[in-house]
FIFI-860652 format. One record per residue: residue in three letters; x, y, z of N, C-alpha, C in turn. Coordinates in steps of 0.2 Angstrom, whole numbers, plus 2048, in hexadecimal, padded with zeros to 3 digits. Example, Ala and Ser with C-alpha at 12.3 -4.5 7.8 and 13.67 -1.06 7.14 Angstrom:
BEGIN
ALA8427E482783E7EA8278427F0827 SER8407F58238447FB824840800827 
This chain:
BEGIN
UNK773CBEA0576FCBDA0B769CC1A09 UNK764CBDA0A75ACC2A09758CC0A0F UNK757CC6A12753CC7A1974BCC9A16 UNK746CC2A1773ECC4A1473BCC4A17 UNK735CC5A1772CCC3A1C72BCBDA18 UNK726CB8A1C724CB3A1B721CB2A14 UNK71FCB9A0F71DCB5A0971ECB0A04 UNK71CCACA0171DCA89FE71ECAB9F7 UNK71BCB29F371ECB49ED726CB79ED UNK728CBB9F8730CBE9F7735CB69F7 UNK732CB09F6735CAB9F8737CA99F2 UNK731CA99EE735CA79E5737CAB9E3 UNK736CB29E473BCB89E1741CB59E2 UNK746CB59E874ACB59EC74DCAE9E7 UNK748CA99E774CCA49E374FCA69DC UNK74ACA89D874CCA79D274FCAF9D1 UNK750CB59D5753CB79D475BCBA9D5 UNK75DCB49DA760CB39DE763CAC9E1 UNK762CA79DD762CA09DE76AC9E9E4 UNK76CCA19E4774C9F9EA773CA39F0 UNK76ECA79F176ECAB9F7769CA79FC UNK76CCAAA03769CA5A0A765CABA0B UNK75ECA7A0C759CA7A0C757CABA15 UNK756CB0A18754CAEA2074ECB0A21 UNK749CAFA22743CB4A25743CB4A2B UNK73FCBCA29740CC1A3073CCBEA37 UNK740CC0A3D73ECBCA42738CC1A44 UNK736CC6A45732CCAA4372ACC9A41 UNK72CCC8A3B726CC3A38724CBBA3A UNK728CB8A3D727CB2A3E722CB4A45 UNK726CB7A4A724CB9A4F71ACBCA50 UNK719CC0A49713CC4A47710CBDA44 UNK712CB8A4070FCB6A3F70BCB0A46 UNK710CAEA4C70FCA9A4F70BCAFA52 UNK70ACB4A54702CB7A586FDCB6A54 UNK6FBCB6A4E6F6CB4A4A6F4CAEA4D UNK6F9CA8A4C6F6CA3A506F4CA1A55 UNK6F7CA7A586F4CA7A616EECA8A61 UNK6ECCB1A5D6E5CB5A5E6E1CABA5B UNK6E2CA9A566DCCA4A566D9CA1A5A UNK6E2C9EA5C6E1C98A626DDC9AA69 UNK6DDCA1A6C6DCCA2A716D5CA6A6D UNK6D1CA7A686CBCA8A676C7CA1A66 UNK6C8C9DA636C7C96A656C6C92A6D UNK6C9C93A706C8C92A766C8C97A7C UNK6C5C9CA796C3CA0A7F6BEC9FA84 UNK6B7C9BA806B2C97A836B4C94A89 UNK6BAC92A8A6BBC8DA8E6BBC90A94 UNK6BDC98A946BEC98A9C6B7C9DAA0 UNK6B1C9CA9B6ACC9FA9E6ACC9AAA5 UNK6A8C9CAA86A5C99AB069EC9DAB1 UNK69AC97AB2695C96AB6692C9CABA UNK68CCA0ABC68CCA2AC168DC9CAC9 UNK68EC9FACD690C9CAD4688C9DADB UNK687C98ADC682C99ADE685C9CAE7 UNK681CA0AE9680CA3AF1683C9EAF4 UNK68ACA0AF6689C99AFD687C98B03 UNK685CA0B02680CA0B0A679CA0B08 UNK677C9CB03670C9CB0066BCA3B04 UNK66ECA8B0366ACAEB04665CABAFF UNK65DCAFB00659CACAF965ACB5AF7 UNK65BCBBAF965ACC2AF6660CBFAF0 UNK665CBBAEF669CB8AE9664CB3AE5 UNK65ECB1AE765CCAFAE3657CB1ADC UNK656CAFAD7653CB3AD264DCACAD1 UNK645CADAD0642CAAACE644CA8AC5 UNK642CA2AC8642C9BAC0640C9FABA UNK646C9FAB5642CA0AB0644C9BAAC UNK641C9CAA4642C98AA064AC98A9C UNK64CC93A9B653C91A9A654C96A92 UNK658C9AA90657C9EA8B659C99A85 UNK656C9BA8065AC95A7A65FC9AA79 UNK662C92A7466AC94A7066AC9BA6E UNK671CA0A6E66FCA5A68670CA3A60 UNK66BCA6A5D66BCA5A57672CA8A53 UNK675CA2A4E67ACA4A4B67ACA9A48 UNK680CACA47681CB4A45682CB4A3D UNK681CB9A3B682CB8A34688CB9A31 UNK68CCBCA35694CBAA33695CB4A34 UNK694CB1A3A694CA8A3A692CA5A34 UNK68BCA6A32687CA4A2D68CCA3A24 UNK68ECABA25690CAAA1E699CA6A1F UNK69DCA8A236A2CA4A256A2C9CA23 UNK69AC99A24699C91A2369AC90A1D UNK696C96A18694C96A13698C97A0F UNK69FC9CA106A4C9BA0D6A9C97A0B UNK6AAC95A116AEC8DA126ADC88A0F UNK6A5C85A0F6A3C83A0A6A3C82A02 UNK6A3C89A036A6C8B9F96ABC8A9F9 UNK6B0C8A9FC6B7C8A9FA6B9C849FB UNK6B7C809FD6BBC7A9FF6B8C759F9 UNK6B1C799F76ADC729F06B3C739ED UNK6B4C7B9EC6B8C7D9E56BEC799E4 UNK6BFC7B9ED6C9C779EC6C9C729EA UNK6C3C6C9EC6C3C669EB6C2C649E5 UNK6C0C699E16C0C679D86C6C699D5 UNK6CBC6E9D96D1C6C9D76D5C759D3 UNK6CEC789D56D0C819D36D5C849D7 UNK6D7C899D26DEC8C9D46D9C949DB UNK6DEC959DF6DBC9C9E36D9CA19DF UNK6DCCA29D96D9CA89D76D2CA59D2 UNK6D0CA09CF6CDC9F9CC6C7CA09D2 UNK6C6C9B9D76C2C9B9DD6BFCA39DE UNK6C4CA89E06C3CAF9E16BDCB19DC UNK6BFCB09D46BDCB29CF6B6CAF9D1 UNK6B5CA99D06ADCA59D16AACA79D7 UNK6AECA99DE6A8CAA9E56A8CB29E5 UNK6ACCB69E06ADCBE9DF6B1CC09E7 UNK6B6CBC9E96B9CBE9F26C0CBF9F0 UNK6C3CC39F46CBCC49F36CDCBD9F6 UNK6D3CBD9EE6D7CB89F06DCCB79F5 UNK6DCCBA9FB6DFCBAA036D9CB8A06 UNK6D2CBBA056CECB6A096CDCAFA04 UNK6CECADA016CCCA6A006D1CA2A01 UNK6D6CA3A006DCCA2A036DDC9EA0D UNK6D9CA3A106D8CA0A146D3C9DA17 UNK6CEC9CA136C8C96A136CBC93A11 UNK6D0C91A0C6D2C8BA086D7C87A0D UNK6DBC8CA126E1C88A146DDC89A1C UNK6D9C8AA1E6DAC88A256D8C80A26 UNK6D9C7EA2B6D9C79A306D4C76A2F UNK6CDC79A326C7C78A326C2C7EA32 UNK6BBC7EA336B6C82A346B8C85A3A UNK6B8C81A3F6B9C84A456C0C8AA45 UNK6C4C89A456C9C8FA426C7C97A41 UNK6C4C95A3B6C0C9BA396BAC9DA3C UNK6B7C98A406B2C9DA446B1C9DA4B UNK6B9C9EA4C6BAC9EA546B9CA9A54 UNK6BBCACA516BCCB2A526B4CB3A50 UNK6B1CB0A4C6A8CB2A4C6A4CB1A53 UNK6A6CADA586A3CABA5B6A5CACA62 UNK6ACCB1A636ADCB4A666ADCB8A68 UNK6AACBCA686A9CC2A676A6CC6A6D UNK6A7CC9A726A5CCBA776A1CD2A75 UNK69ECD4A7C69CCDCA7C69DCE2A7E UNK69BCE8A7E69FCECA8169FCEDA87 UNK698CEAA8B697CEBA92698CE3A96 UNK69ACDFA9269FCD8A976A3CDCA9D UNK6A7CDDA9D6AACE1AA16A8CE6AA7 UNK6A3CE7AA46A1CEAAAB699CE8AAD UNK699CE3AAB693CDDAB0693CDCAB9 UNK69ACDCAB869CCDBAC169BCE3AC2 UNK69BCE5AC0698CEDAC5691CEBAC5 UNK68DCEDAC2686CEDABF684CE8AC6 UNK686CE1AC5682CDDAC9682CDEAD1 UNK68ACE1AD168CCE6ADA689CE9ADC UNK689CF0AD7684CF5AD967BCF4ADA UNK67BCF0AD3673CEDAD6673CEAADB UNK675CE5ADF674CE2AE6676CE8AEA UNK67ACEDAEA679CF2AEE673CF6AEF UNK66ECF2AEA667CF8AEC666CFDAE6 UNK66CD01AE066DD04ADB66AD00AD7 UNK663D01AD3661CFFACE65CD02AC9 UNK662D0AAC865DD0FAC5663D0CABD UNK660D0BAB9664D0BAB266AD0FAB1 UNK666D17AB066AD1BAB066FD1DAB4 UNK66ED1DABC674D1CABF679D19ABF UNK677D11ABC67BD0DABB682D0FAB5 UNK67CD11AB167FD11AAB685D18AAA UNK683D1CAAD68AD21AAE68FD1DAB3 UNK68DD1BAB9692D1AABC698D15AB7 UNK695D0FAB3699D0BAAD69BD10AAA UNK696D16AA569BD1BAA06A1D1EAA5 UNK6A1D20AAB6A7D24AAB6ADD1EAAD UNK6ACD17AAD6B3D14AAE6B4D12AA7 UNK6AFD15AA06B2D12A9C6B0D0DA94 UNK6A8D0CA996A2D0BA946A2D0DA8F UNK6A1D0AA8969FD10A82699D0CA80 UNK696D0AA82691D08A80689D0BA82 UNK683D09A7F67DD0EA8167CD0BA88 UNK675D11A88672D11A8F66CD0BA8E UNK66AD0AA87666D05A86666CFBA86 UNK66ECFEA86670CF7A86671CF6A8D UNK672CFAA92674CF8A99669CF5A9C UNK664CF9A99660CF8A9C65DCF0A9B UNK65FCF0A9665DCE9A92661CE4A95 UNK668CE4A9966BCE0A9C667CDFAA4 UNK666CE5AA7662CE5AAB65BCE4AAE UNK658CE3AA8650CE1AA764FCDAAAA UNK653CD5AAB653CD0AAE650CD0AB4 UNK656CD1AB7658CD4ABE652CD8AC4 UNK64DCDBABF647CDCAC4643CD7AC6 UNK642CD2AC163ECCEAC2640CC9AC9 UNK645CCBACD648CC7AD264ACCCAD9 UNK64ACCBADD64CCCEAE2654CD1AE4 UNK658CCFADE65DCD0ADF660CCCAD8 UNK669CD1AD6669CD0AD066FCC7AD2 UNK670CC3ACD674CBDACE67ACC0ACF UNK67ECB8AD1685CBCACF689CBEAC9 UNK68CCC0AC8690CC1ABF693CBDABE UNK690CBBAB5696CB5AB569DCB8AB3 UNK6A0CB4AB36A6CB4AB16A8CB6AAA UNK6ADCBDAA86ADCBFAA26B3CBDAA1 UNK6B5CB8A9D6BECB8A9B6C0CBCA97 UNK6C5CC0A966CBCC3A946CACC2A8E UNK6CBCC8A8A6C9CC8A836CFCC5A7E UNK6CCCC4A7A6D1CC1A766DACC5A76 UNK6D7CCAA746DECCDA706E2CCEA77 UNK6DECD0A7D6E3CCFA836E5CC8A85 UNK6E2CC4A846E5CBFA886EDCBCA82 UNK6E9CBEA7C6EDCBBA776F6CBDA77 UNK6F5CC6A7B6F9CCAA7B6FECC9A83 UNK6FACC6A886FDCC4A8D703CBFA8B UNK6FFCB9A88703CB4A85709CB3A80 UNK70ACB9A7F70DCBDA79714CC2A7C UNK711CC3A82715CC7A8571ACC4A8A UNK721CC8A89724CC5A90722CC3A95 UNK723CBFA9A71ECBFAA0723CC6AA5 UNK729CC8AA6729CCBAA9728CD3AA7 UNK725CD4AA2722CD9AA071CCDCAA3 UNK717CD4AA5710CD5AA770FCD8AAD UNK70ACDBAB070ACDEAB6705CD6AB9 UNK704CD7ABF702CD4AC46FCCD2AC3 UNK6F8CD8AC26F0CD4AC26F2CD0AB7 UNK6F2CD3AB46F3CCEAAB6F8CC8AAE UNK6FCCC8AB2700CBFAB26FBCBBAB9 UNK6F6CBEABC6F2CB9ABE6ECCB7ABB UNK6E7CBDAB76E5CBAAB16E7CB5AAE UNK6EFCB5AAA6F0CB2AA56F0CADAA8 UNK6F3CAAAAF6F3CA2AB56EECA2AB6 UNK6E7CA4AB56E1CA1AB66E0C9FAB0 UNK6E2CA3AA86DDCA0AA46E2C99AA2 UNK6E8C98AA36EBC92AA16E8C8DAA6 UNK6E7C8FAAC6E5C8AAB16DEC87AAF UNK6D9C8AAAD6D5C88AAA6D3C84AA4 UNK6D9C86A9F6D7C84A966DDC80A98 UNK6DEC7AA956E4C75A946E7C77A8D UNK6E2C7BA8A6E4C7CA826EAC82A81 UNK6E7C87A856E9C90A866F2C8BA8A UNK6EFC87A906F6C88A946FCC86A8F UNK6FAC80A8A6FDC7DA86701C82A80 UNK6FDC86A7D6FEC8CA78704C91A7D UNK703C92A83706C97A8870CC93A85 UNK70FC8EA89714C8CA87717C8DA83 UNK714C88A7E717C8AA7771CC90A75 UNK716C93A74718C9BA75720C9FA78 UNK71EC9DA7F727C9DA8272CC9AA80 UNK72AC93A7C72EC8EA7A732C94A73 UNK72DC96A7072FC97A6A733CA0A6A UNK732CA2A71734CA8A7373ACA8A74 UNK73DCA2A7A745C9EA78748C9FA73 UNK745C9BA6E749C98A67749C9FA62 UNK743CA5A65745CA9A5E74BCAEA61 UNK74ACB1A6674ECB2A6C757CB4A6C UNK757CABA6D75FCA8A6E761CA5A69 UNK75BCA6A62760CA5A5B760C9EA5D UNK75DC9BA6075EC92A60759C8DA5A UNK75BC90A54757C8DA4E756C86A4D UNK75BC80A5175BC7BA51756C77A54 UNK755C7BA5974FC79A5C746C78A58 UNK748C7DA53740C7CA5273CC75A4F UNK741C72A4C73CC6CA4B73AC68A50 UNK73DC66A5673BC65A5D734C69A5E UNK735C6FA5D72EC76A5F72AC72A5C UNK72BC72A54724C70A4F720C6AA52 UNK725C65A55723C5EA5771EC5FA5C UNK720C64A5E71DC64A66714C68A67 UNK715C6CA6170EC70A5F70AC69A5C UNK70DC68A57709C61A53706C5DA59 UNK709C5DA5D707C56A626FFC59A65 UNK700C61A666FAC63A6A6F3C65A65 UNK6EEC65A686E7C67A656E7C6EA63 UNK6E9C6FA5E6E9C76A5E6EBC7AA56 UNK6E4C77A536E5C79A496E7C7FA49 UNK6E7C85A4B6E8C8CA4A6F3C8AA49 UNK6F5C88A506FDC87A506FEC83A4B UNK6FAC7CA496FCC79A436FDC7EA3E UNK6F8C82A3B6FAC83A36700C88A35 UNK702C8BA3B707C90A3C70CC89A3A UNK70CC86A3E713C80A3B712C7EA38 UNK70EC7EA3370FC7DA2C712C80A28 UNK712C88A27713C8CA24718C8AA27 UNK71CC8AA2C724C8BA30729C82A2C UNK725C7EA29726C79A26729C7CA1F UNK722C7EA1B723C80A16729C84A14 UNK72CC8AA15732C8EA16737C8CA1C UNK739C85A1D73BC84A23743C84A23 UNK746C84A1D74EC89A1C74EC8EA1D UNK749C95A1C74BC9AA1E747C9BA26 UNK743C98A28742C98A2D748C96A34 UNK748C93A33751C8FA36757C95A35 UNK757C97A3075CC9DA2E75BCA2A34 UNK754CA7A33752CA9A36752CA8A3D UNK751CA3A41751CA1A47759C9FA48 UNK75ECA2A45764CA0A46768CA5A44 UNK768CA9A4076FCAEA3D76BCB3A42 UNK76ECB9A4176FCBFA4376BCC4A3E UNK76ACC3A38766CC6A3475FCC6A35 UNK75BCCEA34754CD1A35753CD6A30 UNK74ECD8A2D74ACDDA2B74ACE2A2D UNK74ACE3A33749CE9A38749CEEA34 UNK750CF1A33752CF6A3174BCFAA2C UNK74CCF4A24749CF4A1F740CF4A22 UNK73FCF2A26738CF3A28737CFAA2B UNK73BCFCA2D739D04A31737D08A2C UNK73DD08A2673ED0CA20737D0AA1E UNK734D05A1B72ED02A18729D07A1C UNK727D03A22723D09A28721D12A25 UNK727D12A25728D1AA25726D1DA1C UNK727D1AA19725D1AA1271CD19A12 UNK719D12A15712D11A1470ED16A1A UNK711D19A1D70FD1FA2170DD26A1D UNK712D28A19713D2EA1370ED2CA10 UNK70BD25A0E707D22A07701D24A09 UNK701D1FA116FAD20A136F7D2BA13 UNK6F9D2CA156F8D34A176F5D37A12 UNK6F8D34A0C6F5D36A066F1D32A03 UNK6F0D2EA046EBD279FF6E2D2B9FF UNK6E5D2A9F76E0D2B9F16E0D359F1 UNK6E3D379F46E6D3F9F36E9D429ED UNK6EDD3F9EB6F5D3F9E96F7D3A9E0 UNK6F8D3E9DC6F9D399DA703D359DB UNK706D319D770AD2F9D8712D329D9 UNK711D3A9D4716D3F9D6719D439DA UNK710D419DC714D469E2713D419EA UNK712D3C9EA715D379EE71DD389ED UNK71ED369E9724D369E8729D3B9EB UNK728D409E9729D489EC729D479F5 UNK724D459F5723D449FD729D41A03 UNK729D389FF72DD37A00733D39A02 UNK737D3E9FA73CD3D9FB73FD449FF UNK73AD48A0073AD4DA0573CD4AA0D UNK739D45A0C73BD43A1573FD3EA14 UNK742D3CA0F748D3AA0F74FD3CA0D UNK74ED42A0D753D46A07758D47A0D UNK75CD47A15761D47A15763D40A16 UNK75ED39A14762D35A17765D32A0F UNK760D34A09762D31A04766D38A00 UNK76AD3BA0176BD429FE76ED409F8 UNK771D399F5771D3B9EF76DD389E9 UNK766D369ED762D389E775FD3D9E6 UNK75FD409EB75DD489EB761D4E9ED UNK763D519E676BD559E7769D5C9EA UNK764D5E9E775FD659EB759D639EF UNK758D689F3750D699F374DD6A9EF UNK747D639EF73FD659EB73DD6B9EE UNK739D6E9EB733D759EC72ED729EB UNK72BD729F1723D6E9F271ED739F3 UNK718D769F0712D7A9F4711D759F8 UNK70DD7A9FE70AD77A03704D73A01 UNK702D6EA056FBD6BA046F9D6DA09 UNK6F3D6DA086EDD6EA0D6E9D67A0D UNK6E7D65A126E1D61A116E2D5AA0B UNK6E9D58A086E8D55A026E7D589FC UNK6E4D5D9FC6E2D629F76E8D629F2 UNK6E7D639EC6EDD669E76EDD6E9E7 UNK6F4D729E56F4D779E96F2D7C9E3 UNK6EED819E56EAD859E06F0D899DD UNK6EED899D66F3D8C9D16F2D959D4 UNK6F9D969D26F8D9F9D76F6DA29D0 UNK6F3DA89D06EDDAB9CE6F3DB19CA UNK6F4DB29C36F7DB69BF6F7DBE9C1 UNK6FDDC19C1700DC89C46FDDCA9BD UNK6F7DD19BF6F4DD49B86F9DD99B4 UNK701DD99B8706DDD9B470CDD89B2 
């Protein structure tokens, strides 16, 4: 029995060097991977749940703001720009028939990013997280605008009251939001800021009876609103059952039901769930997990990190097996004698007794 992560290199390891053993991947990883799919999907259609400013229903005119000029589009970004541009190379390349690593070699890019210029869905995929992108003061717009109609329209005051709830942002960005706003009698109302990706993504992700009060009416407004998001929400739960209750049988039924909806980011997740779809099913069915083996890993790339680029290999090693020496006692029969590190530093040779 191999209990793996989704890679397709642990996959032909596994085979050829182990060809009779059952295959299971970790529910873990399957799990990690289907948020991937979400963060896209819900960065992708985030645009959908903006709203409109709301005109006064008591047509006060101090809510009115004189006419101005309709602002043009924002100019595309340069991550946008070169994301087009990427794309573009990579797909001539695929289409002449180049291996990824050659591709890497010709655009000078890591073979993990071309890799995913080459297998996404479409453009749009890829530049859903460019174009979403919010700012640090979205969120506190509705004060800004409150307080202005209260009469408050010194910058600076405004702008402490936001830093102490939280702002990190300047005092020059707050002025330049509110440079509008004079030219009118009073400030509009706020539009509507949706819920940032990685929250909404993480609502959707999470148990519901986890959520507190105000996140599970968020999360009922943003499905109410997007046909896409409520549809993904499902799923989601669908797929939280089956990894859950071990009901592996179900998942071709799941894959069907994704394929059926608008929603390239999930497709390719079920593709990938296609491709390994014996140990997937395994996975979704025995009792077997990594867990254990992942902690240990954890705790090994913790020691690495700490020392990265300090250290050379020996004395990682040493490291290691200091903090693992009562569980592994017999590869370590004694205590190692380790000098102290300071700061990474290697430890200064002691200075010769002149007797």
């Amino acid at each position: 029995m191999i209990c793996r992560d989704r890679a397709g290199a642990y996959a032909q390891g596994a085979r050829d060097g182990a060809p009779d053993a059952i295959q299971v991947a970790d529910r873990w990883h399957l799990w990690h991977n289907l948020g991937d799919a979400v963060d896209k999907t819900v960065a992708a259609h985030r645009a959908c749940l903006r709203e409109e400013p709301v005109a006064d229903p008591a047509g006060d005119p101090a809510w009115r703001m004189p006419a101005t000029p309709t602002p043009p589009e924002p100019a595309e970004t340069r991550l946008a720009a070169r994301t087009k541009q990427r794309h573009a190379d990579v797909q001539s390349l695929v289409r002449k028939g180049y291996p990824i690593s050659r591709i890497a070699r010709e655009l000078r890019l890591d073979p993990h990013t071309v890799r995913r210029f080459a297998t996404a869905t479409g453009l749009d995929e890829l530049l859903a997280k460019t174009t979403s992108r919010g700012t640090l003061l979205d969120e506190f717009t509705a004060h800004l605008h409150r307080r202005w109609n209260q009469g408050v329209t010194d910058a600076a005051v405004l702008y402490r009251e936001i830093a102490a709830e939280g702002y990190r942002g300047s005092e020059q960005t707050v002025r330049r939001y509110l440079r509008p706003f004079r030219a009118g009698a009073a400030a509009p109302p706020p539009v509507h800021q949706p819920p940032k990706v990685r929250h909404l993504a993480g609502w959707i992700m999470t148990d519901p009876d986890h959520l507190d009060e105000q996140d599970q009416a968020q999360l009922e407004d943003a499905r109410a609103r997007c046909p896409h998001l409520d549809a993904l929400a499902g799923h989601v739960t669908e797929f939280a059952k089956i990894l859950t209750g071990l009901h592996g049988e179900r998942l071709d039924d799941w894959i069907q039901a994704i394929d059926a909806d608008d929603l390239p980011a999930m497709h390719s997740f079920t593709a990938g769930l296609k491709h390994d779809h014996t140990a997937v099913v395994n996975g979704l069915t025995m009792t077997h997990n990594s867990g254990a083996v992942e902690g240990n890993v954890n705790r090994v790339k913790m020691i690495k990190r700490q020392m990265y680029g300090r250290a050379k290999f020996d004395l990682l090693r040493k490291r290691v097996l200091i903090r693992t020496q009562q569980t592994f006692t017999e590869f370590v029969p004694e205590p190692i004698q380790m000098s102290v590190i300071t700061r990474g530093r290697r430890p200064r040779a002691r200075p010769r007794s002149s007797t």
